[in-house]
mmJSON file of the N, C-alpha and C atoms, coordinates in Angstrom:
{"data_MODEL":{"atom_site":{
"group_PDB":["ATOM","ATOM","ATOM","ATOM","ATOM","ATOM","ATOM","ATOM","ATOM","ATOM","ATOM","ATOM","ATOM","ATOM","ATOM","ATOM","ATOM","ATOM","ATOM","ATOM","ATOM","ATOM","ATOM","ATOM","ATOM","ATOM","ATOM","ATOM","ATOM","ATOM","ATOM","ATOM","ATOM","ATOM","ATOM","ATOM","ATOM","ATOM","ATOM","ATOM","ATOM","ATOM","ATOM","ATOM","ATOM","ATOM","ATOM","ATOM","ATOM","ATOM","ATOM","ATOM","ATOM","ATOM","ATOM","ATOM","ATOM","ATOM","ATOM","ATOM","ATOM","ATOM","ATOM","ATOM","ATOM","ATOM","ATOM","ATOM","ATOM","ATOM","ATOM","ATOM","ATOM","ATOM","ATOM","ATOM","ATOM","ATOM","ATOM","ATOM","ATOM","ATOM","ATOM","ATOM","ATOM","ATOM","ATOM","ATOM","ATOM","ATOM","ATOM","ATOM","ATOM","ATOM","ATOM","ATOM","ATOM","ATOM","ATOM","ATOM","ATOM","ATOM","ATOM","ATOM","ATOM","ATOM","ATOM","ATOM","ATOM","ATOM","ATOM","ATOM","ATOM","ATOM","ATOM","ATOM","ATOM","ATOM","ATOM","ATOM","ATOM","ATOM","ATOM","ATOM","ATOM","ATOM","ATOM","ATOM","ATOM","ATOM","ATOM","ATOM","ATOM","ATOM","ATOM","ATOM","ATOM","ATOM","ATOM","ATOM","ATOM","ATOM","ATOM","ATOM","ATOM","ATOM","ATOM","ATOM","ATOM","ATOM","ATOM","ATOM","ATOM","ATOM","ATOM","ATOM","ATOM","ATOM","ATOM","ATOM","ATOM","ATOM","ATOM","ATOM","ATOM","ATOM","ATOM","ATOM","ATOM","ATOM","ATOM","ATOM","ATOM","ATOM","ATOM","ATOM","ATOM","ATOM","ATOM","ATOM","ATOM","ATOM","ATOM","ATOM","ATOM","ATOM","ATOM","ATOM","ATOM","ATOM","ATOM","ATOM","ATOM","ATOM","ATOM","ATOM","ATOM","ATOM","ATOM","ATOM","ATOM","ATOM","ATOM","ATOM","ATOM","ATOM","ATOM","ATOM","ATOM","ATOM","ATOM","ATOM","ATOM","ATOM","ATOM","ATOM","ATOM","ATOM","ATOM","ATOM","ATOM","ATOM","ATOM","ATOM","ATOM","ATOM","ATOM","ATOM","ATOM","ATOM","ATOM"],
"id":[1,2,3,4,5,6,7,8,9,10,11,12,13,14,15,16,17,18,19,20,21,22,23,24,25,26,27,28,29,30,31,32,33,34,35,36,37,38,39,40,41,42,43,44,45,46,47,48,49,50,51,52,53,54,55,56,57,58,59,60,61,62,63,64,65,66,67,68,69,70,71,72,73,74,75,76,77,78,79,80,81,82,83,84,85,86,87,88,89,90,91,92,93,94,95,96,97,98,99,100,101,102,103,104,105,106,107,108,109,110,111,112,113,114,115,116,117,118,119,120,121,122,123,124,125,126,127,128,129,130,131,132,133,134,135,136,137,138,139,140,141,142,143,144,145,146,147,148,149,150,151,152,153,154,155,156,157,158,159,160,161,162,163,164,165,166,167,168,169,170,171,172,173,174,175,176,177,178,179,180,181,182,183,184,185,186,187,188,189,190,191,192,193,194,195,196,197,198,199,200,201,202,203,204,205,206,207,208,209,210,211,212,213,214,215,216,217,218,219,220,221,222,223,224,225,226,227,228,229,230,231],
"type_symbol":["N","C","C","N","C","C","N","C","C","N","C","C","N","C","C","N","C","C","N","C","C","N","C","C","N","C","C","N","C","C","N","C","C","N","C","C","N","C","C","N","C","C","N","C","C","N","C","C","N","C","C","N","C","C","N","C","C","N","C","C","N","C","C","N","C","C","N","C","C","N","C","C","N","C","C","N","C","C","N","C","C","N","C","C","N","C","C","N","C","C","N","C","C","N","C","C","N","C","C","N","C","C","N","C","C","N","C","C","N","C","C","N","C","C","N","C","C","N","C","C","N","C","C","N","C","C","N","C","C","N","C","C","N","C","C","N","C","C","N","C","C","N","C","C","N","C","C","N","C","C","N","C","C","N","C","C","N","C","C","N","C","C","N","C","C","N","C","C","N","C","C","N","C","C","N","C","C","N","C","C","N","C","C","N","C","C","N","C","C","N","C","C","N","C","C","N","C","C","N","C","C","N","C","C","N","C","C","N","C","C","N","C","C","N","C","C","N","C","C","N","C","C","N","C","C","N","C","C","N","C","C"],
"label_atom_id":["N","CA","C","N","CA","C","N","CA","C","N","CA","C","N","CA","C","N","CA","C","N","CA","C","N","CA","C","N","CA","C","N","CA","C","N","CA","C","N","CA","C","N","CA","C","N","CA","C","N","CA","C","N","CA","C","N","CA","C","N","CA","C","N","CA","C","N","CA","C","N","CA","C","N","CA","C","N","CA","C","N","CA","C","N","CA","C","N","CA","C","N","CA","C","N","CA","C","N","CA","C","N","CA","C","N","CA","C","N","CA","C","N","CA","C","N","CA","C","N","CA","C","N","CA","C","N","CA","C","N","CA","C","N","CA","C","N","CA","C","N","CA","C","N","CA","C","N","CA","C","N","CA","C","N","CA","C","N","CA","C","N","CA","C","N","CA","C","N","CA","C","N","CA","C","N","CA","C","N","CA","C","N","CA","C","N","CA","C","N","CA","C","N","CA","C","N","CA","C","N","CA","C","N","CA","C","N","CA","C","N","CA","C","N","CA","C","N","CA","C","N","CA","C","N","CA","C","N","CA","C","N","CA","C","N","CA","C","N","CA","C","N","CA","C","N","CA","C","N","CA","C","N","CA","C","N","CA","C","N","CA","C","N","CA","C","N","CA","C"],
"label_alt_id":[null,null,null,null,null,null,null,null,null,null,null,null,null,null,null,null,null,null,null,null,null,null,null,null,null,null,null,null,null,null,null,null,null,null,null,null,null,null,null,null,null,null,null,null,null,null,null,null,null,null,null,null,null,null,null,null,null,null,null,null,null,null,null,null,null,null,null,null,null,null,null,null,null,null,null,null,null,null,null,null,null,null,null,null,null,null,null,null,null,null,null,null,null,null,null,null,null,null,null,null,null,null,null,null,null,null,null,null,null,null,null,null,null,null,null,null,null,null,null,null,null,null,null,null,null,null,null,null,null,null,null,null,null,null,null,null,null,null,null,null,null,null,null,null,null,null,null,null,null,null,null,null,null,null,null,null,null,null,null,null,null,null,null,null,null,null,null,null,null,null,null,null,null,null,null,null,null,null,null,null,null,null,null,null,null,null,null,null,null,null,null,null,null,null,null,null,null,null,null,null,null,null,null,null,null,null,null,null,null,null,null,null,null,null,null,null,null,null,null,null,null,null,null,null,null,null,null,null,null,null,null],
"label_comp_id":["UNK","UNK","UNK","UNK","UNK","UNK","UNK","UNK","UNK","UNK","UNK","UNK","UNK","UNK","UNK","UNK","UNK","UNK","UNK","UNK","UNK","UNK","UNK","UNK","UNK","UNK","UNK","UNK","UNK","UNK","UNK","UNK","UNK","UNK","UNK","UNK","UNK","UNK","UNK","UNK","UNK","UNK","UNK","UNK","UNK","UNK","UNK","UNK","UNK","UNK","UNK","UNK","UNK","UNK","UNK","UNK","UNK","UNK","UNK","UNK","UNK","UNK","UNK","UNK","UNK","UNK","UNK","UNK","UNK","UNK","UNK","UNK","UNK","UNK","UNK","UNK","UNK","UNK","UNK","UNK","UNK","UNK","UNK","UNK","UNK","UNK","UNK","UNK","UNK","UNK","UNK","UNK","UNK","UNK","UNK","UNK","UNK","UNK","UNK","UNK","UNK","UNK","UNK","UNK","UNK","UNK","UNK","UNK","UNK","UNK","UNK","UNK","UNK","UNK","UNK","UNK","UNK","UNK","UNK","UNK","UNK","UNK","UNK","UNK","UNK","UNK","UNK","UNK","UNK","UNK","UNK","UNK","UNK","UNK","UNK","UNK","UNK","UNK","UNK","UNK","UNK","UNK","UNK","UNK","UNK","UNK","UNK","UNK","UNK","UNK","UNK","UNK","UNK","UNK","UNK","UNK","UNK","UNK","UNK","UNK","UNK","UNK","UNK","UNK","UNK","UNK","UNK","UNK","UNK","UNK","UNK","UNK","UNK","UNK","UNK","UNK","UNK","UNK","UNK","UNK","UNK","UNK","UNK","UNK","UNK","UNK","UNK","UNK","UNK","UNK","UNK","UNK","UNK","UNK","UNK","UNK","UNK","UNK","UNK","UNK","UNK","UNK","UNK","UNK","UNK","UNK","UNK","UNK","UNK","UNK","UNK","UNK","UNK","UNK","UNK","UNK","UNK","UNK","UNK","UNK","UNK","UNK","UNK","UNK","UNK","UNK","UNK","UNK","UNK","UNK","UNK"],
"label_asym_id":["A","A","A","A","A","A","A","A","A","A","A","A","A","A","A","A","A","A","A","A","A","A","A","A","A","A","A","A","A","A","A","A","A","A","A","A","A","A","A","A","A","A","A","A","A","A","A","A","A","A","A","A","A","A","A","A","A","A","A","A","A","A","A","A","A","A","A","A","A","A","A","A","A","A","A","A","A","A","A","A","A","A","A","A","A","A","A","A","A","A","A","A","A","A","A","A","A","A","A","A","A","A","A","A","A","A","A","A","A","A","A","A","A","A","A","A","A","A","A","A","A","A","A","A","A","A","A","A","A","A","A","A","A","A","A","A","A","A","A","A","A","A","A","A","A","A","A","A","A","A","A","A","A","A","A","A","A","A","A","A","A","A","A","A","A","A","A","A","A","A","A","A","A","A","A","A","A","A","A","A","A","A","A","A","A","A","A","A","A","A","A","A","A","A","A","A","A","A","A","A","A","A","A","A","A","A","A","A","A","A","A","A","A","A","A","A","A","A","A","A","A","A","A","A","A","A","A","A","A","A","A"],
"label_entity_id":["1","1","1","1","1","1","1","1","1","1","1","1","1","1","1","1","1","1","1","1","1","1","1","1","1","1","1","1","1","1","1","1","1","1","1","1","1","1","1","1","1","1","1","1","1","1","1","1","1","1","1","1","1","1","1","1","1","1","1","1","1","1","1","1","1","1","1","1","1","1","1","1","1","1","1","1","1","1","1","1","1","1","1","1","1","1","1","1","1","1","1","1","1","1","1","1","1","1","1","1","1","1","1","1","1","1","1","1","1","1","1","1","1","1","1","1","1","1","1","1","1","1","1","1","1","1","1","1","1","1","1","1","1","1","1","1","1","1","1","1","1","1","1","1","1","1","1","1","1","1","1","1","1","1","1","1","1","1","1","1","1","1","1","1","1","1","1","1","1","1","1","1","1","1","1","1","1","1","1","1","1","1","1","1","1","1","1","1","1","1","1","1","1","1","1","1","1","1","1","1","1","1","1","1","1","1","1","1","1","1","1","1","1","1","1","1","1","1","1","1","1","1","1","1","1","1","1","1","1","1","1"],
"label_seq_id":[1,1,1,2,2,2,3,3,3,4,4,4,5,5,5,6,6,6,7,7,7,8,8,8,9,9,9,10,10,10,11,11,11,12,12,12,13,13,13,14,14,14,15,15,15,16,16,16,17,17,17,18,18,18,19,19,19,20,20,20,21,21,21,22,22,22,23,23,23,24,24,24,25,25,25,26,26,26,27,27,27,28,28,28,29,29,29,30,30,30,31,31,31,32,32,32,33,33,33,34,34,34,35,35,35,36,36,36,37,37,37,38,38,38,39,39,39,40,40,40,41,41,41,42,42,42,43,43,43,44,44,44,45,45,45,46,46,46,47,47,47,48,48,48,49,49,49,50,50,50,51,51,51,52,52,52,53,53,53,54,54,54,55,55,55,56,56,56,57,57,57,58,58,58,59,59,59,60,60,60,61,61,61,62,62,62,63,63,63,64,64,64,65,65,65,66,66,66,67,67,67,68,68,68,69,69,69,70,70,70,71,71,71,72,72,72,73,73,73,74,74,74,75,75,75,76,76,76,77,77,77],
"pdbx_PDB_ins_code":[null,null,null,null,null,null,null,null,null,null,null,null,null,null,null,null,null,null,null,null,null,null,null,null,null,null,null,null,null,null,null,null,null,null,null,null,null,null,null,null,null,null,null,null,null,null,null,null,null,null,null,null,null,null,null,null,null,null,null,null,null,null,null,null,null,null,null,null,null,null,null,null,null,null,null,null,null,null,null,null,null,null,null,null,null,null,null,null,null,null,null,null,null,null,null,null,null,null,null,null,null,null,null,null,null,null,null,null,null,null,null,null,null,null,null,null,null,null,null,null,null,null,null,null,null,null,null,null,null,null,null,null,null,null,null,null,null,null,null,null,null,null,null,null,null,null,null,null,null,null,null,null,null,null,null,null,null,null,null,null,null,null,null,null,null,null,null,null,null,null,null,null,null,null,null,null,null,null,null,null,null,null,null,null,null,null,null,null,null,null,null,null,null,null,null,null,null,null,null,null,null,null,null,null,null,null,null,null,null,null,null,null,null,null,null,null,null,null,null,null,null,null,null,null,null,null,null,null,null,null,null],
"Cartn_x":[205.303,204.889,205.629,206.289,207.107,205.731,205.665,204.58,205.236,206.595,207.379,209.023,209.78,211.186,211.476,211.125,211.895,211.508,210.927,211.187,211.858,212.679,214.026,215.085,215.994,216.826,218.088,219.548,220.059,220.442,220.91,220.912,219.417,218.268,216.729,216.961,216.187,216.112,214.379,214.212,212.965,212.757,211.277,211.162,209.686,210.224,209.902,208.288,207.007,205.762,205.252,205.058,204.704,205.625,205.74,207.213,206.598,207.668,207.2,208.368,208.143,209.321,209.879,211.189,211.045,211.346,211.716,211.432,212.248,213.311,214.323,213.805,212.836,212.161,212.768,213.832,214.618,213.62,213.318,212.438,212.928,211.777,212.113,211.495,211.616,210.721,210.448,209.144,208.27,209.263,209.333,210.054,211.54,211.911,213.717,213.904,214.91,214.953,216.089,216.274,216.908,217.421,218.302,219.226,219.283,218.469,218.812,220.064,220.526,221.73,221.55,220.61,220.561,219.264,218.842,218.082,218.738,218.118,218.264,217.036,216.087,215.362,215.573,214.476,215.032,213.507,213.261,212.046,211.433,211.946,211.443,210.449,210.816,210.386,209.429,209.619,209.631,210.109,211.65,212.377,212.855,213.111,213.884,214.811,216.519,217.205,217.638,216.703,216.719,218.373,219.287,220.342,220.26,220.561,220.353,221.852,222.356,223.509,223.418,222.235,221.921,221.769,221.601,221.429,220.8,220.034,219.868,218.252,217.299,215.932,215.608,214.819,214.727,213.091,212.532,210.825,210.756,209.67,209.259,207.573,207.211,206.101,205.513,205.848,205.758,204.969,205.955,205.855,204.405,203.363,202.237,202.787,203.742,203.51,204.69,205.668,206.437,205.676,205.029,204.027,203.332,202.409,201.874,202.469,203.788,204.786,205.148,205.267,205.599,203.946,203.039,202.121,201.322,201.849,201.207,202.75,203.253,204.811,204.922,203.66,203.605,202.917,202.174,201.373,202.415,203.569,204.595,205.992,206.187,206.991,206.729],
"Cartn_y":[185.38,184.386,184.638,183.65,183.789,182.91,184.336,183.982,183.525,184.065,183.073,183.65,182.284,182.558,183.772,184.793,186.239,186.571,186.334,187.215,186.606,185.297,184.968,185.767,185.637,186.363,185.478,185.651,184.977,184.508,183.336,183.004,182.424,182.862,182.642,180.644,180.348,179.094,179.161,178.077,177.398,175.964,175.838,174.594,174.066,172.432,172.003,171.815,172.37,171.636,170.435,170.444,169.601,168.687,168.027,167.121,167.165,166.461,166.992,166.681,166.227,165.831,167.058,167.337,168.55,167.903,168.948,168.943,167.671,167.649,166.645,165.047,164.962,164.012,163.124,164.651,164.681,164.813,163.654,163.985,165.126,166.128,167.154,166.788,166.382,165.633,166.788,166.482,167.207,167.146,168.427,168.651,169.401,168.894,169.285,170.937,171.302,172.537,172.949,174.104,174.677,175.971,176.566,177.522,178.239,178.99,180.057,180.857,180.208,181.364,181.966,181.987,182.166,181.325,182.371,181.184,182.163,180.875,181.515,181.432,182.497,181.802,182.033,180.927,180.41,180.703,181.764,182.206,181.104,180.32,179.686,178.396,178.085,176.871,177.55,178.788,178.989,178.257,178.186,177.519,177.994,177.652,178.273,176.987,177.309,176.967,177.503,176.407,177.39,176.8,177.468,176.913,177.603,176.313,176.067,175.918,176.008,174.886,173.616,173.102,171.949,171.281,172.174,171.266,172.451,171.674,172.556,171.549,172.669,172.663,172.946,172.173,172.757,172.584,173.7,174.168,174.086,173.975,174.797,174.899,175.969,176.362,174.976,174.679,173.474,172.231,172.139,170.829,171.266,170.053,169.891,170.237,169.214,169.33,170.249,171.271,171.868,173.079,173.24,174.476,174.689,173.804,173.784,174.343,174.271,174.413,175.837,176.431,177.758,178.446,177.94,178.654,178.935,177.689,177.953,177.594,178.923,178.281,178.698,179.11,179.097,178.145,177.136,175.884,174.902,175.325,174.175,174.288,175.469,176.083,177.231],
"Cartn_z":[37.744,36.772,35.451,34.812,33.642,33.106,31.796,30.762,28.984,28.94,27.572,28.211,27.164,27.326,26.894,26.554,26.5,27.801,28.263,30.228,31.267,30.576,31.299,31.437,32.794,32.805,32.946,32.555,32.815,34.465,34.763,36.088,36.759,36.052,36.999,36.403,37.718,37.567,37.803,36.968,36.541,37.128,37.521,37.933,37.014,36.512,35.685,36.22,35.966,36.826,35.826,34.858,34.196,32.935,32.954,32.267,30.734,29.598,28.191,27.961,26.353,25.877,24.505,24.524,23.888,22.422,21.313,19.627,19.217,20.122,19.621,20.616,21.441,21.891,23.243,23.701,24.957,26.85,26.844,28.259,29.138,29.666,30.734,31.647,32.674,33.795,34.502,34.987,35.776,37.958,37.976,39.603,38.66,38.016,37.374,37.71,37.856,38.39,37.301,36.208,35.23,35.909,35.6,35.804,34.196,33.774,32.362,31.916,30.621,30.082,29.102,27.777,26.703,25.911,24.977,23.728,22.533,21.812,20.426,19.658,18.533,17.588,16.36,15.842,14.422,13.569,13.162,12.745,11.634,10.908,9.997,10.374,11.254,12.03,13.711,13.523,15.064,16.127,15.908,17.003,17.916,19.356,20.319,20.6,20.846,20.977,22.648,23.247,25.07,25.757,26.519,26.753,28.514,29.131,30.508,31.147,31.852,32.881,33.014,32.976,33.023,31.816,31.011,29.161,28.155,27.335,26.258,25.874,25.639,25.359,24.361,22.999,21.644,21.62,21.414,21.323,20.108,19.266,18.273,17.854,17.336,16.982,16.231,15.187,14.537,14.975,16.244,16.582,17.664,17.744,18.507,20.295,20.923,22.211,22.664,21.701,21.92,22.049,20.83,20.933,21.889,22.586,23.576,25.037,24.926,26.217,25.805,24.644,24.493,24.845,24.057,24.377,25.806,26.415,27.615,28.984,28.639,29.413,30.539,31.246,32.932,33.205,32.31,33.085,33.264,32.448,32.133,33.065,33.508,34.611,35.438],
"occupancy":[1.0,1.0,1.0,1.0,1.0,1.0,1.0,1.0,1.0,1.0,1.0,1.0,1.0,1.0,1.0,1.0,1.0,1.0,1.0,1.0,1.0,1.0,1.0,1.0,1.0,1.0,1.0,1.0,1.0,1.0,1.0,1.0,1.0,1.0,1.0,1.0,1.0,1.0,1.0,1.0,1.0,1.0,1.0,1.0,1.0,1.0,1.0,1.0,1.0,1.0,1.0,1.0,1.0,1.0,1.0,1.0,1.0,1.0,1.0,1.0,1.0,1.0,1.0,1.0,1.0,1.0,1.0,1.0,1.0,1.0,1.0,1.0,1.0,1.0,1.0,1.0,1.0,1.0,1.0,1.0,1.0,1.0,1.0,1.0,1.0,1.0,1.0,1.0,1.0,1.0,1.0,1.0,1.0,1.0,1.0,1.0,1.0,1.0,1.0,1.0,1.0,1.0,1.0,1.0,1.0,1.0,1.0,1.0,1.0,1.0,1.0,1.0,1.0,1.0,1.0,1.0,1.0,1.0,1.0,1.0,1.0,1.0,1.0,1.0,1.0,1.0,1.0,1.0,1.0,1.0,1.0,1.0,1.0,1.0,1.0,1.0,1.0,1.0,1.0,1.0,1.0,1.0,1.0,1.0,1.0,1.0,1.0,1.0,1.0,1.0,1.0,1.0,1.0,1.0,1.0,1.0,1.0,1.0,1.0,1.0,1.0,1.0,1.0,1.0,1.0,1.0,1.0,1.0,1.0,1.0,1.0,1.0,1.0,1.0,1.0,1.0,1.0,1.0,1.0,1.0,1.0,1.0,1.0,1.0,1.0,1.0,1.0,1.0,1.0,1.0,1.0,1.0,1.0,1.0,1.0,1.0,1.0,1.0,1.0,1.0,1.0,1.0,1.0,1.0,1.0,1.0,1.0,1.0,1.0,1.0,1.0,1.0,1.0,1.0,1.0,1.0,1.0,1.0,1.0,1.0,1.0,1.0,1.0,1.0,1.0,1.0,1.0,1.0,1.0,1.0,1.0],
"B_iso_or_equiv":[0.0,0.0,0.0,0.0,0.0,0.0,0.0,0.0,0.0,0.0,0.0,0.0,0.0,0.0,0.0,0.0,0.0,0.0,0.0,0.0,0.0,0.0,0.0,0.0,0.0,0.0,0.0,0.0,0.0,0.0,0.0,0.0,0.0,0.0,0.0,0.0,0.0,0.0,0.0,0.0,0.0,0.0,0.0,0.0,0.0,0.0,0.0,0.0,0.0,0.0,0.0,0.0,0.0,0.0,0.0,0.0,0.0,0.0,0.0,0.0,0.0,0.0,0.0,0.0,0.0,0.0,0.0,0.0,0.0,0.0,0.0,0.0,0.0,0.0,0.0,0.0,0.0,0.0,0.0,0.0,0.0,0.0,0.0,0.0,0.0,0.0,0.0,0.0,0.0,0.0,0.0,0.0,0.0,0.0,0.0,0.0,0.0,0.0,0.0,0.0,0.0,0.0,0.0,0.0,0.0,0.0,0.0,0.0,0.0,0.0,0.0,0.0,0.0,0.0,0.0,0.0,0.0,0.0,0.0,0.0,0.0,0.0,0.0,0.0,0.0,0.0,0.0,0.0,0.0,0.0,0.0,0.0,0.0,0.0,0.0,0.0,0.0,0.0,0.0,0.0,0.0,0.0,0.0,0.0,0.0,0.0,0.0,0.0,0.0,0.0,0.0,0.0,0.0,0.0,0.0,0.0,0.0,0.0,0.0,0.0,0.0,0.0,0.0,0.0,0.0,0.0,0.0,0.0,0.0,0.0,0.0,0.0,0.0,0.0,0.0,0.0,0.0,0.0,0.0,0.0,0.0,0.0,0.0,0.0,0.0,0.0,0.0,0.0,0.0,0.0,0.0,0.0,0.0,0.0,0.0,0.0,0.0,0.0,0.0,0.0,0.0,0.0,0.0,0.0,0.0,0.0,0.0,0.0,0.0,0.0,0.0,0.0,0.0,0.0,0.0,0.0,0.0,0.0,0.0,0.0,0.0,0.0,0.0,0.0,0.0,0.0,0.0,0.0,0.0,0.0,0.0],
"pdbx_formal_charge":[null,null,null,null,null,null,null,null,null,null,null,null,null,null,null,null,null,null,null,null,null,null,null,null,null,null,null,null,null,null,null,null,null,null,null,null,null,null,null,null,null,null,null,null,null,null,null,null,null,null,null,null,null,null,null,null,null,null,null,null,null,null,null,null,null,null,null,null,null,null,null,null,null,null,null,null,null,null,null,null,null,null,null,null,null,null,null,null,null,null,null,null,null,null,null,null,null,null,null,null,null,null,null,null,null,null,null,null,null,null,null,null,null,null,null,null,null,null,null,null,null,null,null,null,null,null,null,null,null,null,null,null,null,null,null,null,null,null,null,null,null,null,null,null,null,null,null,null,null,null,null,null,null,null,null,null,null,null,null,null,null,null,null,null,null,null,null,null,null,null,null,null,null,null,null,null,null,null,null,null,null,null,null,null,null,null,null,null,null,null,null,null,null,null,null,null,null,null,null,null,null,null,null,null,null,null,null,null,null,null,null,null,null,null,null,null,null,null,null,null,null,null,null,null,null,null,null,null,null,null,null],
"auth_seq_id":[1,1,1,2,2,2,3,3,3,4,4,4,5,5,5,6,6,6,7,7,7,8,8,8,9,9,9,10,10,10,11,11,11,12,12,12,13,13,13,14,14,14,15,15,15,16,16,16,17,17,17,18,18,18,19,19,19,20,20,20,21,21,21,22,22,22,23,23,23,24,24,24,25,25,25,26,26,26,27,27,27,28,28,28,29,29,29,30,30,30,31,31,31,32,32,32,33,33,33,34,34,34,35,35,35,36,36,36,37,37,37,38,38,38,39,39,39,40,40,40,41,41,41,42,42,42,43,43,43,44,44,44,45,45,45,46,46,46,47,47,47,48,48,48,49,49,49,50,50,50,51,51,51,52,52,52,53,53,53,54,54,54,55,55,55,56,56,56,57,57,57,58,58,58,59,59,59,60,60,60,61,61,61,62,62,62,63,63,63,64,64,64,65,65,65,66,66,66,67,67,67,68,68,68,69,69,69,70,70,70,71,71,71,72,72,72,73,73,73,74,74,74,75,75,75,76,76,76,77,77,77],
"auth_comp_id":["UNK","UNK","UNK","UNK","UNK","UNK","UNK","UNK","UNK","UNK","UNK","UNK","UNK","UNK","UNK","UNK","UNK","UNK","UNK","UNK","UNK","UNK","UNK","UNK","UNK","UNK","UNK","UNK","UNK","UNK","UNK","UNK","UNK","UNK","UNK","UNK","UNK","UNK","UNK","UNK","UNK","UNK","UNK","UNK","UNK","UNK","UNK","UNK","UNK","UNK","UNK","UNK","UNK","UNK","UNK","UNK","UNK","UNK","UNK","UNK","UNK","UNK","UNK","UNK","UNK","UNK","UNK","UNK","UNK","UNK","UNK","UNK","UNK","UNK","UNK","UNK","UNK","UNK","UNK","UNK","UNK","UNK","UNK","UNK","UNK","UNK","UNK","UNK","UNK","UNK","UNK","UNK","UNK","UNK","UNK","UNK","UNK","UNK","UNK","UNK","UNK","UNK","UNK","UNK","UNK","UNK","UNK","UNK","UNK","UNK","UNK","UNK","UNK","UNK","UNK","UNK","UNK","UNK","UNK","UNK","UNK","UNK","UNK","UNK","UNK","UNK","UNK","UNK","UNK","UNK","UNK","UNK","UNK","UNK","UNK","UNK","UNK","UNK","UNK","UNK","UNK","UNK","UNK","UNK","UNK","UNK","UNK","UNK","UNK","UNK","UNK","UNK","UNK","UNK","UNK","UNK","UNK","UNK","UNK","UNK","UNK","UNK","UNK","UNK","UNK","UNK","UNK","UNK","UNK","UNK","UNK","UNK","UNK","UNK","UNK","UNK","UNK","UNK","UNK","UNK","UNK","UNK","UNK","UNK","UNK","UNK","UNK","UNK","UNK","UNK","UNK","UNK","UNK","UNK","UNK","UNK","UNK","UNK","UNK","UNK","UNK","UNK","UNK","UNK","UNK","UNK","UNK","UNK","UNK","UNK","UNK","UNK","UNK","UNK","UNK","UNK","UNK","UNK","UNK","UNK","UNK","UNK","UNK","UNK","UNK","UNK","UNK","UNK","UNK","UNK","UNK"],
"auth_asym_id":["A","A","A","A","A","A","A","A","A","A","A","A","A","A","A","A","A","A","A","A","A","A","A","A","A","A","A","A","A","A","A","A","A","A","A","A","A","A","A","A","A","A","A","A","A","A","A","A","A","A","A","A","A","A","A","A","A","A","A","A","A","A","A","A","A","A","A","A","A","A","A","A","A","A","A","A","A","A","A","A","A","A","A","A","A","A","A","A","A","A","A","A","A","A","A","A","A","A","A","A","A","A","A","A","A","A","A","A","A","A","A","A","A","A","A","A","A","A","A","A","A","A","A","A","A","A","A","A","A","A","A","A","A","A","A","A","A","A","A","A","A","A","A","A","A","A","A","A","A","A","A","A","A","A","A","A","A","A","A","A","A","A","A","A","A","A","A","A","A","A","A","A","A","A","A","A","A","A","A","A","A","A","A","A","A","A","A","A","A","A","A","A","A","A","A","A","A","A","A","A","A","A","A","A","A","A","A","A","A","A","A","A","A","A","A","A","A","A","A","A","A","A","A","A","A","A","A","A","A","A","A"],
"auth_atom_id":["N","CA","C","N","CA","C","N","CA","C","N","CA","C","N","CA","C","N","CA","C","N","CA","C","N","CA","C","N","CA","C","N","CA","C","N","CA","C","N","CA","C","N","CA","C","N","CA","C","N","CA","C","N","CA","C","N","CA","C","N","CA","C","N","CA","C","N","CA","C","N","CA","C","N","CA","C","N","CA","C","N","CA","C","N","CA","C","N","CA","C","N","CA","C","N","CA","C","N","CA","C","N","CA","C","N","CA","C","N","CA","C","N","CA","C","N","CA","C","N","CA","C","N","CA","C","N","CA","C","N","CA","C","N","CA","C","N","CA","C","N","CA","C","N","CA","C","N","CA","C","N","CA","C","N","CA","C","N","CA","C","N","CA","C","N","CA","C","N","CA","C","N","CA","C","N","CA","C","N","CA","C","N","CA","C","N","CA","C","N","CA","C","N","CA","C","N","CA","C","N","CA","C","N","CA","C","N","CA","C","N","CA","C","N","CA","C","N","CA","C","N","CA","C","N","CA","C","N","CA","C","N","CA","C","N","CA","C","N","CA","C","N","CA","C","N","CA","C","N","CA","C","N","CA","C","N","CA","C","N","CA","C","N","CA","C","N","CA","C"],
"pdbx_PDB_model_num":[1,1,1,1,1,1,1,1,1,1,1,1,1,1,1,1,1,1,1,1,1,1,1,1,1,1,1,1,1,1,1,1,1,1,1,1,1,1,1,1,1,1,1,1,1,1,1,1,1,1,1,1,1,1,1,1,1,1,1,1,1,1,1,1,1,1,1,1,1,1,1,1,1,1,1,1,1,1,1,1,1,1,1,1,1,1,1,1,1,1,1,1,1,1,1,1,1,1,1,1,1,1,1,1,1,1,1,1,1,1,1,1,1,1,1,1,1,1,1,1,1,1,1,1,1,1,1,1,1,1,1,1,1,1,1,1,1,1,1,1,1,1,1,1,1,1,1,1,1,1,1,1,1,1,1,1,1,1,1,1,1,1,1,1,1,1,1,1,1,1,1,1,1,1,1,1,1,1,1,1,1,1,1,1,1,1,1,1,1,1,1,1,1,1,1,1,1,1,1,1,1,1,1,1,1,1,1,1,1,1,1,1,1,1,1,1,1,1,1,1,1,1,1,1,1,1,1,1,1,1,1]
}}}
C-alpha cells in the first residue's frame, strides 16, 4: 500500500482508483495506469510537482480536492 508520494519509487506504476482533477484542473481518470520518475516540492504552497512517463501531476496542500488526494493517497491509488 503506497500511503504518500515519498514512498514512490522510480519506475513503480500506479493505478488511478478514484479520478480527480489535479491543482492545474487537468482530469486524472479513474482505471489510468502512471509509471513514476520524480517529484518535486514547493514548501510554500505545499506543492508537489509529481512527474510520470505519462505526464505530469500538480497537488497541493492548498488546494481542497488536491489535498484530499495527498492526504488520503491510497484511497486515490
Amino acid at each position: 500500500m503506497i500511503t504518500h508520494i515519498s514512498n514512490l519509487t522510480e519506475g513503480q506504476k500506479i493505478k488511478v482508483i478514484k479520478g480527480f482533477k489535479d491543482f492545474d484542473r487537468k482530469e486524472i481518470k479513474a482505471g489510468s495506469i502512471w509509471t513514476f520518475r520524480s517529484y518535486s516540492y514547493f514548501i510554500y504552497d505545499g506543492g508537489y510537482t509529481v512527474s510520470f512517463n505519462e505526464g505530469v501531476m500538480r497537488l497541493a496542500e492548498i488546494d481542497h480536492e488536491t489535498d484530499n488526494v495527498l492526504s488520503n493517497f491510497n484511497e486515490s491509488f
